[in-house]
C-alpha positions in Angstrom: 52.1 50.0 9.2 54.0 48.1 12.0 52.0 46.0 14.2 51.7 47.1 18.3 51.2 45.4 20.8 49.4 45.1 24.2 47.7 48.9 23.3 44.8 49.9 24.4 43.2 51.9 21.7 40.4 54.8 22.4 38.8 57.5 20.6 38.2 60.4 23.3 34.5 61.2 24.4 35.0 65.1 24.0 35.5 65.0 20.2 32.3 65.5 18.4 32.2 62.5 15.8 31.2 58.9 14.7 34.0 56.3 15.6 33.8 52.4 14.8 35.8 49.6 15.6 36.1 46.3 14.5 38.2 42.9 16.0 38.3 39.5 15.4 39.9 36.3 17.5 40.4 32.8 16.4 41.4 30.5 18.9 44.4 28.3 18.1 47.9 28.8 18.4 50.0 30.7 15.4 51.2 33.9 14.3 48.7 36.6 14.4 47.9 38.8 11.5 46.1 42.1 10.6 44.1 42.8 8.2 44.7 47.1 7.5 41.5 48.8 7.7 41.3 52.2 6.0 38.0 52.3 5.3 35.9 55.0 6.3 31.8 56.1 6.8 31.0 58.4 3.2 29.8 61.9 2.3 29.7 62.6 6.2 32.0 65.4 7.7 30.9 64.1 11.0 32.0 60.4 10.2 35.1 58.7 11.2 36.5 55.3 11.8 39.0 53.5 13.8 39.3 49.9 13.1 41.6 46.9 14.4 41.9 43.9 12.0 41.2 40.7 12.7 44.1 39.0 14.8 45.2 35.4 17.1 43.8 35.8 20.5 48.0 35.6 21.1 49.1 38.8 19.9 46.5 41.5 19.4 47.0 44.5 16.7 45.5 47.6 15.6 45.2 50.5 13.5 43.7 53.6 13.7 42.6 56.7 10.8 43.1 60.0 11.2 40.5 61.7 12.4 38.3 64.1 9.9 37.5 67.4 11.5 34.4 67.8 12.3 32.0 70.7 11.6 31.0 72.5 14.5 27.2 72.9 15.6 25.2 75.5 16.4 21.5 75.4 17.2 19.3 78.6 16.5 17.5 80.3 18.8 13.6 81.8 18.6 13.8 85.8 19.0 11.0 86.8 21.8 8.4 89.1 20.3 8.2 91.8 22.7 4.9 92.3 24.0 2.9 95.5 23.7 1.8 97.2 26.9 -1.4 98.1 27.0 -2.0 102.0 27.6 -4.4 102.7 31.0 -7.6 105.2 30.2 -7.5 108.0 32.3 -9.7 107.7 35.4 -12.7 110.3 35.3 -13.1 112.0 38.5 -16.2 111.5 40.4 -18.1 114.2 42.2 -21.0 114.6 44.8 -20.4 110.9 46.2 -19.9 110.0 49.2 -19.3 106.7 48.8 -15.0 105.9 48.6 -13.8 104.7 45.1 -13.4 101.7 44.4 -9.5 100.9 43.8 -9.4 99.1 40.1 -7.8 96.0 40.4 -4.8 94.9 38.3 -4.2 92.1 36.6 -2.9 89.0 37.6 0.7 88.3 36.3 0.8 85.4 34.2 2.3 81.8 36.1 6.0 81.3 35.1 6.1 78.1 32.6 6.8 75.1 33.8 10.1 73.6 33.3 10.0 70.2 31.1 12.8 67.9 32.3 13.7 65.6 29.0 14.6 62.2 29.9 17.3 60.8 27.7 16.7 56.9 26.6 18.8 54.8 28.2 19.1 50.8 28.4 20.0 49.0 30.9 20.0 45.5 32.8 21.9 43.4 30.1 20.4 43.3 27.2 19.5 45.8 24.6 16.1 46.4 23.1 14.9 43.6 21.5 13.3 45.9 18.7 16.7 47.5 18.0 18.7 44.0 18.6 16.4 42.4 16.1 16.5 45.0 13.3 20.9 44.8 13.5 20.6 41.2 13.3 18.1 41.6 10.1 19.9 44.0 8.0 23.3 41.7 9.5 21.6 39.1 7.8 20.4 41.1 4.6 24.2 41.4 3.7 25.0 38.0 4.5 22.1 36.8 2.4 23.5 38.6 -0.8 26.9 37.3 0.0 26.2 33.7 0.2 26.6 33.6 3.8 24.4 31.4 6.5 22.3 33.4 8.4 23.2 34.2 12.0 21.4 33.3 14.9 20.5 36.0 18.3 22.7 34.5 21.4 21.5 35.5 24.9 25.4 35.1 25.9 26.5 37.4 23.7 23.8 39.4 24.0 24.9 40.1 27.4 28.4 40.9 26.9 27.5 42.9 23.9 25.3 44.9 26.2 27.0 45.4 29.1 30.4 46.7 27.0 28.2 49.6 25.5 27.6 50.0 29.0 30.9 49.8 29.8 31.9 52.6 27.2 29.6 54.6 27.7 30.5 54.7 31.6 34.3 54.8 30.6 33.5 57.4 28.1 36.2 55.7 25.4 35.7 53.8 21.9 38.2 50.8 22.5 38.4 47.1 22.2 40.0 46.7 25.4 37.6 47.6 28.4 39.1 49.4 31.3 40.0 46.3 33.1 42.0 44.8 30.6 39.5 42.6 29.0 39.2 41.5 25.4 36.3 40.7 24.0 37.2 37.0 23.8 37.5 37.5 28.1 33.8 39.1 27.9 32.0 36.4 26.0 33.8 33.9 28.3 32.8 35.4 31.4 28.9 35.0 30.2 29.9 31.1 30.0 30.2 30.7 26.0 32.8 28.5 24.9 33.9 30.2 21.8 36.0 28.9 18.7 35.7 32.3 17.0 34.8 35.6 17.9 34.5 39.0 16.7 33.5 42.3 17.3 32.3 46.3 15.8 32.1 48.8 18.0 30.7 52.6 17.4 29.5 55.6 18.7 27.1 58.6 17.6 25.0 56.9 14.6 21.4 57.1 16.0 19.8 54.2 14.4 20.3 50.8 13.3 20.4 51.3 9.4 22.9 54.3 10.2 25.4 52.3 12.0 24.9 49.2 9.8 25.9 51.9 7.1 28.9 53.4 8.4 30.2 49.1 9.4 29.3 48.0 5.7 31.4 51.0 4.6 34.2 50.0 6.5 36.3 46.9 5.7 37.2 45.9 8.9 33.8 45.8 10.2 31.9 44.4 6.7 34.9 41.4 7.2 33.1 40.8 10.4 29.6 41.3 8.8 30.2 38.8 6.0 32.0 36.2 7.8 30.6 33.2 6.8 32.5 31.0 9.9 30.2 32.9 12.4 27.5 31.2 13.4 25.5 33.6 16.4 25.3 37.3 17.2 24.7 39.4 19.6 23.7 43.1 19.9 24.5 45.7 22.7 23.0 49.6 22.7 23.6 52.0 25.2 21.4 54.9 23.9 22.4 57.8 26.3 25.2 60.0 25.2 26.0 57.9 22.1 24.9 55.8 21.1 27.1 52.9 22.2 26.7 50.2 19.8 28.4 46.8 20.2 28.4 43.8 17.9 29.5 40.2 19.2 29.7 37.1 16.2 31.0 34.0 17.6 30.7 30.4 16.7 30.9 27.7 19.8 32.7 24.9 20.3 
């Protein structure tokens, strides 16, 4: 697959499935090569994955799957049980009284059910639950373990970027590497004032917990090449939960 160049890759909101993506940069000058990622999430119909290999900071490639078709969903709903109306007894006539009748009184009608608003969960403000953050960097660290790989350490820095480029997605409404201004992930770490001798990144969308989207990564050979790099030193973990989730991944080792 030839290379290309100064592309800005997305997966479209609209289409109802599970994207990844995975990137890496190494500073220094050189040729830039790409590592072909067809790996993709198993047994899932719903499951698919768009990876770019890891590449110079100078010249930036990527490659994309095919995307599986994916199964469309339909949610039941409860039939009403009709309810039986209850027959009135015939009124018996009164005679010889001069009081009037007394007008029987009907029953209230029941009070129309309230409406429950559902909030969805969102994140916000920089950083992503420290709950979910810290159970993507244990299972990160599982897999590292078994490869013979140091453990990595939470950043606040790249916690940050990671966060606010879920954000950024989920705003945008496109899986991509490139944000909408342009920037690389290399640009996004900078800006939160880490100086960076390697970075990487996995993005995804629609897995709806951390073991899932740890799954569909470690299934994936772009991503697990991230995973189970053993020159990264720090990580950091970004969640946006509403309409996604938006997960974002930033490894990096400093200067």
């Amino acid at each position: 697959m030839s290379p290309r160049h100064g592309r800005r890759r997305s997966v479209p909101l609209r289409e109802i499935a599970l994207a990844a993506g995975a990137l890496t940069v190494v500073a220094g000058v050189g040729a830039g090569f790409a590592l072909d990622d067809t790996g993709t999430s198993p047994a899932d119909p719903d499951h698919r994955t768009a990876a770019e290999g890891a590449v110079s900071s100078a010249s930036p490639m990527a490659e994309e799957t095919a995307p599986t078709p994916s199964p469309s969903r339909t949610g039941g709903s409860p039939s009403a049980t009709p309810r039986e109306k209850k027959s009135r007894a015939p009124e018996t006539p009164v005679t010889r009284s001069k009081a009037p009748a007394t007008p029987e009184r009907e029953a209230p009608a029941p009070s129309a059910p309230r409406k429950t608003t559902l909030r969805s969960s969102g994140s916000g403000g920089g950083t992503a639950d420290r709950t979910t953050a810290g159970q993507i960097l244990s299972l990160v660290n599982e897999e590292r373990a078994q490869a013979g790989c140091p453990a990595l350490k939470a950043s606040a820095a790249l916690d940050r970027a990671a966060q606010k480029y879920s954000e950024t997605m989920a705003s945008d409404g496109e899986l991509s590497h490139t944000g909408p201004d342009g920037s690389t992930v290399a640009d996004r770490v900078g800006r939160e004032g880490y100086a960076w001798s390697a970075v990487g990144e996995n993005i995804a969308v629609g897995q709806q917990d951390a073991r899932a989207v740890m799954d569909s990564w470690m299934n994936s050979e772009g991503h697990r090449a991230n995973i189970l790099n053993c020159s990264f030193e720090e990580l950091g973990v970004g969640v946006r939960h509403s309409g996604g989730p938006w997960w974002t991944q930033v490894f990096a080792t400093g200067r």
